[in-house]
C-alpha positions as CSV (number, residue, x, y, z in Angstrom):
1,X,2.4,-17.6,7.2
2,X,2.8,-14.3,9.0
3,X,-0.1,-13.4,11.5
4,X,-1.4,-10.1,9.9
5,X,-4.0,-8.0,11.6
6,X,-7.0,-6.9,8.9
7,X,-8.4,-3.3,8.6
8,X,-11.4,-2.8,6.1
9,X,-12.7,0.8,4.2
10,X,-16.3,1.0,3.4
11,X,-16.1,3.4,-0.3
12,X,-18.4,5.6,-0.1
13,X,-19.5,5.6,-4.0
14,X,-20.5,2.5,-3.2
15,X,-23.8,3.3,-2.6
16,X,-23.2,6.6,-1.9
17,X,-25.4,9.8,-3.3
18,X,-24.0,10.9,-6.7
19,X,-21.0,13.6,-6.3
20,X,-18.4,14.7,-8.5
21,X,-15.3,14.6,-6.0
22,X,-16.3,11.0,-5.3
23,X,-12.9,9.5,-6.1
24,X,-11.4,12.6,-3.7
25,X,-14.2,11.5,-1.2
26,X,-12.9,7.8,-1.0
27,X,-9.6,8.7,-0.9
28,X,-9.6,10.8,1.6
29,X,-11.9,8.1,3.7
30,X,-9.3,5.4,2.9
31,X,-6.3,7.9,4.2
32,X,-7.8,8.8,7.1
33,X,-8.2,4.7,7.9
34,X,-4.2,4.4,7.1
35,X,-3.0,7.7,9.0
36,X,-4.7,5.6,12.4
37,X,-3.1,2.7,11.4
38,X,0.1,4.2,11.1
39,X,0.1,5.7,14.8
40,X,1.2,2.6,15.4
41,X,1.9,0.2,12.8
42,X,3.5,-0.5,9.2
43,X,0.6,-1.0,6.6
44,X,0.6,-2.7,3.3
45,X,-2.6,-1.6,1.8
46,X,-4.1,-4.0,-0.7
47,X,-6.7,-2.5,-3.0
48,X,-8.8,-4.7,-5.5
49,X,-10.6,-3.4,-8.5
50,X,-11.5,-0.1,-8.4
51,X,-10.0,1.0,-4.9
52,X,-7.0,0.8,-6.9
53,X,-7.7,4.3,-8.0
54,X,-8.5,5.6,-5.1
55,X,-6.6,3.7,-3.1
56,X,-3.5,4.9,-5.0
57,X,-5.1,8.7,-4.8
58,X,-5.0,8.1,-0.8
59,X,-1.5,7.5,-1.0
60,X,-0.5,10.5,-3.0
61,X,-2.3,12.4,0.2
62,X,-0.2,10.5,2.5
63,X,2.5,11.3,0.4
64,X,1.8,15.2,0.8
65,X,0.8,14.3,4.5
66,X,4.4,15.6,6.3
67,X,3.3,14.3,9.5
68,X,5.6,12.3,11.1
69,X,4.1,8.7,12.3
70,X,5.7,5.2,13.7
71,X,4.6,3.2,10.8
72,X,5.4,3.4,7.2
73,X,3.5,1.4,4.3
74,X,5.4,-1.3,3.3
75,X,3.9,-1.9,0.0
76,X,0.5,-1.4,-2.2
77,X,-0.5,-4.6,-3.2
78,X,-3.6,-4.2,-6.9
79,X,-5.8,-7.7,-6.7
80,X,-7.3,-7.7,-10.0
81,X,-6.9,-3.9,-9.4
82,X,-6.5,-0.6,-11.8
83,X,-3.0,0.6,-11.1
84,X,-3.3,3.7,-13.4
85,X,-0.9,6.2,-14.7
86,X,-1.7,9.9,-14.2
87,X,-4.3,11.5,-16.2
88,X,-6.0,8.2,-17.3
89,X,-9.4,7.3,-15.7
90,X,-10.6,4.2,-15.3
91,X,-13.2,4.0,-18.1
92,X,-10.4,5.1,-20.7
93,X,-8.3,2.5,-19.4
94,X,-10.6,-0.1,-20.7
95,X,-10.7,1.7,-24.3
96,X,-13.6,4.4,-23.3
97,X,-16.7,2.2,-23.5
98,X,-18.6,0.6,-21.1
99,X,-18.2,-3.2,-20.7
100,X,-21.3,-5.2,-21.3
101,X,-22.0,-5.8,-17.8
102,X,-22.2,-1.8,-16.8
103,X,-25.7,-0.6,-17.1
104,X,-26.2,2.8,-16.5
105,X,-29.8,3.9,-14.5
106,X,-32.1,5.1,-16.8
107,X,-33.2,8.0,-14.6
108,X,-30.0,9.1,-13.0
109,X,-27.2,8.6,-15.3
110,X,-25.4,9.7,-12.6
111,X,-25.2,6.3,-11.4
112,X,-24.1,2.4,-12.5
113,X,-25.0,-0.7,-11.8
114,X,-22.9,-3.9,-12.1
115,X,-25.6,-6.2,-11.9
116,X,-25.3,-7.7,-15.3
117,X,-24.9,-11.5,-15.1
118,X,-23.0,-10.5,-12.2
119,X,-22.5,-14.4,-10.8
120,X,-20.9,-15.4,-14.3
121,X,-18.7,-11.7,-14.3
122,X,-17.1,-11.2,-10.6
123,X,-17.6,-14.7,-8.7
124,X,-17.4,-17.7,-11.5
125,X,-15.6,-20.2,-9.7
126,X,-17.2,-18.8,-6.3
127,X,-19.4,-21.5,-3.8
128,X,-22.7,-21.0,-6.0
129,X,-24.2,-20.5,-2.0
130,X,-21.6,-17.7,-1.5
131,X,-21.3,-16.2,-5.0
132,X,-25.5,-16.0,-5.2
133,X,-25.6,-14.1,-1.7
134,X,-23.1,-11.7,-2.6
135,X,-24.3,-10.6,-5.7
136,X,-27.8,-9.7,-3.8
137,X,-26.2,-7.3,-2.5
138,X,-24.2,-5.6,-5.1
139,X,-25.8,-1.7,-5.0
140,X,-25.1,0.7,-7.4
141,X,-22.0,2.7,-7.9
142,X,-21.4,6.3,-8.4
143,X,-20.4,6.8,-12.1
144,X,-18.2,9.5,-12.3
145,X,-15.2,7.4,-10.1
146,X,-15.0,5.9,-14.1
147,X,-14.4,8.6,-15.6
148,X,-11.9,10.4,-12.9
149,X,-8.4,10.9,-13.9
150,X,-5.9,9.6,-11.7
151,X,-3.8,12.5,-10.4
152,X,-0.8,10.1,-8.3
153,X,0.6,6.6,-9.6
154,X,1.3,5.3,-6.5
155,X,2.7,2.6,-7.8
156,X,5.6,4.5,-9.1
157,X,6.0,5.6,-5.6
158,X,5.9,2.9,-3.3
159,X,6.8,-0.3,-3.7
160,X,4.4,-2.4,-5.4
161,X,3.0,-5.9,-6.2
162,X,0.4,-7.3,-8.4
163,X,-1.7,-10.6,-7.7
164,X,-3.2,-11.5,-11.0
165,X,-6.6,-13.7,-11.4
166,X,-6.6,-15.6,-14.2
167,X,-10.3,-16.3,-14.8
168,X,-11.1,-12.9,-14.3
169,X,-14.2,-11.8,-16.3
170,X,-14.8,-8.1,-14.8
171,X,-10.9,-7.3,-15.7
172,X,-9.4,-9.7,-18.0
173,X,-6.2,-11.3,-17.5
174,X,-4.3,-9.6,-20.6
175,X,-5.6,-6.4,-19.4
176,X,-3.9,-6.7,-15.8
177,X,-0.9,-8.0,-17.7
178,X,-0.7,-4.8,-20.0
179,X,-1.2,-2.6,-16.8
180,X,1.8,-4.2,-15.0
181,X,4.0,-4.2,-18.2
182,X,3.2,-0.5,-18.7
183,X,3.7,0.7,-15.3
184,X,7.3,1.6,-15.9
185,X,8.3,0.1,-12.5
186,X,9.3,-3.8,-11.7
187,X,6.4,-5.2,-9.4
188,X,6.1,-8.2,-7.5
189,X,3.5,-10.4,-8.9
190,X,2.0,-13.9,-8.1
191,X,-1.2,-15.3,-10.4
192,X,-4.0,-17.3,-9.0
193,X,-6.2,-19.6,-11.0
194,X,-9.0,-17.4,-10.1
195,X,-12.1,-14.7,-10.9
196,X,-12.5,-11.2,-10.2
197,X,-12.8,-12.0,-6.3
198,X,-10.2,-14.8,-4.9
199,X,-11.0,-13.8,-1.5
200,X,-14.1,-15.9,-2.0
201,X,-13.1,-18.7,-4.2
202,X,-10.1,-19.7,-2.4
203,X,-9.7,-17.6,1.0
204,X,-6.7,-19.6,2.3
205,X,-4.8,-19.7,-1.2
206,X,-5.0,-16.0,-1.4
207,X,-4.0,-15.3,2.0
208,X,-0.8,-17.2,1.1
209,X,-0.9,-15.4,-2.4
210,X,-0.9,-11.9,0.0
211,X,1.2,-13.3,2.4
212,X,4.3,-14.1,0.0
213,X,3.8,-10.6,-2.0
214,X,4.5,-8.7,0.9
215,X,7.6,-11.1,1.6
216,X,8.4,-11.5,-1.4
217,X,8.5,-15.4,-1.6
């Protein structure tokens, strides 16, 4: 397996105070991450869940970005991930209503919380130790990233690959099925046996999942 070095970008809706350029906001934190990166290296930038929006927003920046750099990204690779098409936010992309498991704060509708079931939605098959102590600290997320049209498919740009997760309960399997058929471009894909978040079930199978998409093996 090839020895990859790991960079990680905190979102700030996660968390963060309520703003209505919040998908801009973590874009623009996720392409300042790869612009260092690419000083120096070639990237592949694998985005799970949500930061496939954004993630895919930060590379339409990069895109504009004429800035000439040593590295290049190799490849976006969407774990369980929304690889929309332009003008579609995320919320109408899983038929414009709130899944069960989104509940809204009844003071500040301004902001969502996943923490419905959560165990049982994003980390059924997790270590019950490890799938308990991450959902403690699931925090709230800033609403309006749903309902932000994407503006760049960077899927249609760069090559692409798509690890799908079976088991999934947050995004269901036919759903990331119907996103890749509809993308209009041929991606990679590999499918794991697995929820919403792999990279806890089954760290070392999913390193070898990442591993052969960006090979292509």
């Amino acid at each position: 397996m090839t020895t990859l070095y790991i960079v990680t970008h905190q979102l700030y809706s996660v968390g963060g105070e309520p703003n209505d350029d919040v998908v801009a906001i973590d874009a623009k934190g996720i392409h300042k991450t790869l612009t260092k990166e690419l000083e120096e290296n070639d990237v592949v930038l694998v985005v799970h869940s949500y930061a496939g929006v954004c993630g895919s927003e930060a590379l339409g920046r990069l895109a504009a970005d004429k800035t000439e750099r040593k590295g290049k990204v190799l490849r976006i690779i969407y774990v369980a991930a929304f690889a929309l098409p332009v003008g579609v936010s995320l919320l109408q992309a899983i038929g414009g209503n709130h899944a069960s498991w989104m509940r809204i704060d009844p003071v500040d509708d301004r902001i969502m919380y996943a923490d419905v079931d959560p165990i049982n939605i994003f980390y059924n098959g997790v270590p019950r130790a490890v799938a308990e102590a991450t959902a403690k600290r699931l925090t709230h997320q800033v609403h309006i990233a749903y309902e932000t049209p994407a503006s760049y498919a960077a899927h249609k740009q760069y090559p692409s690959a798509y690890l799908f997760c079976t088991n999934d309960n947050a995004l269901p399997y036919a759903a990331q099925q119907a996103m890749v058929e509809g993308s209009g471009v041929e991606m990679r894909t590999h499918t794991m046996q697995a929820s919403h978040s792999p990279f806890l079930e089954t760290p070392e199978d999913f390193a070898l999942a990442i591993d052969g998409l960006i090979k292509g093996v």
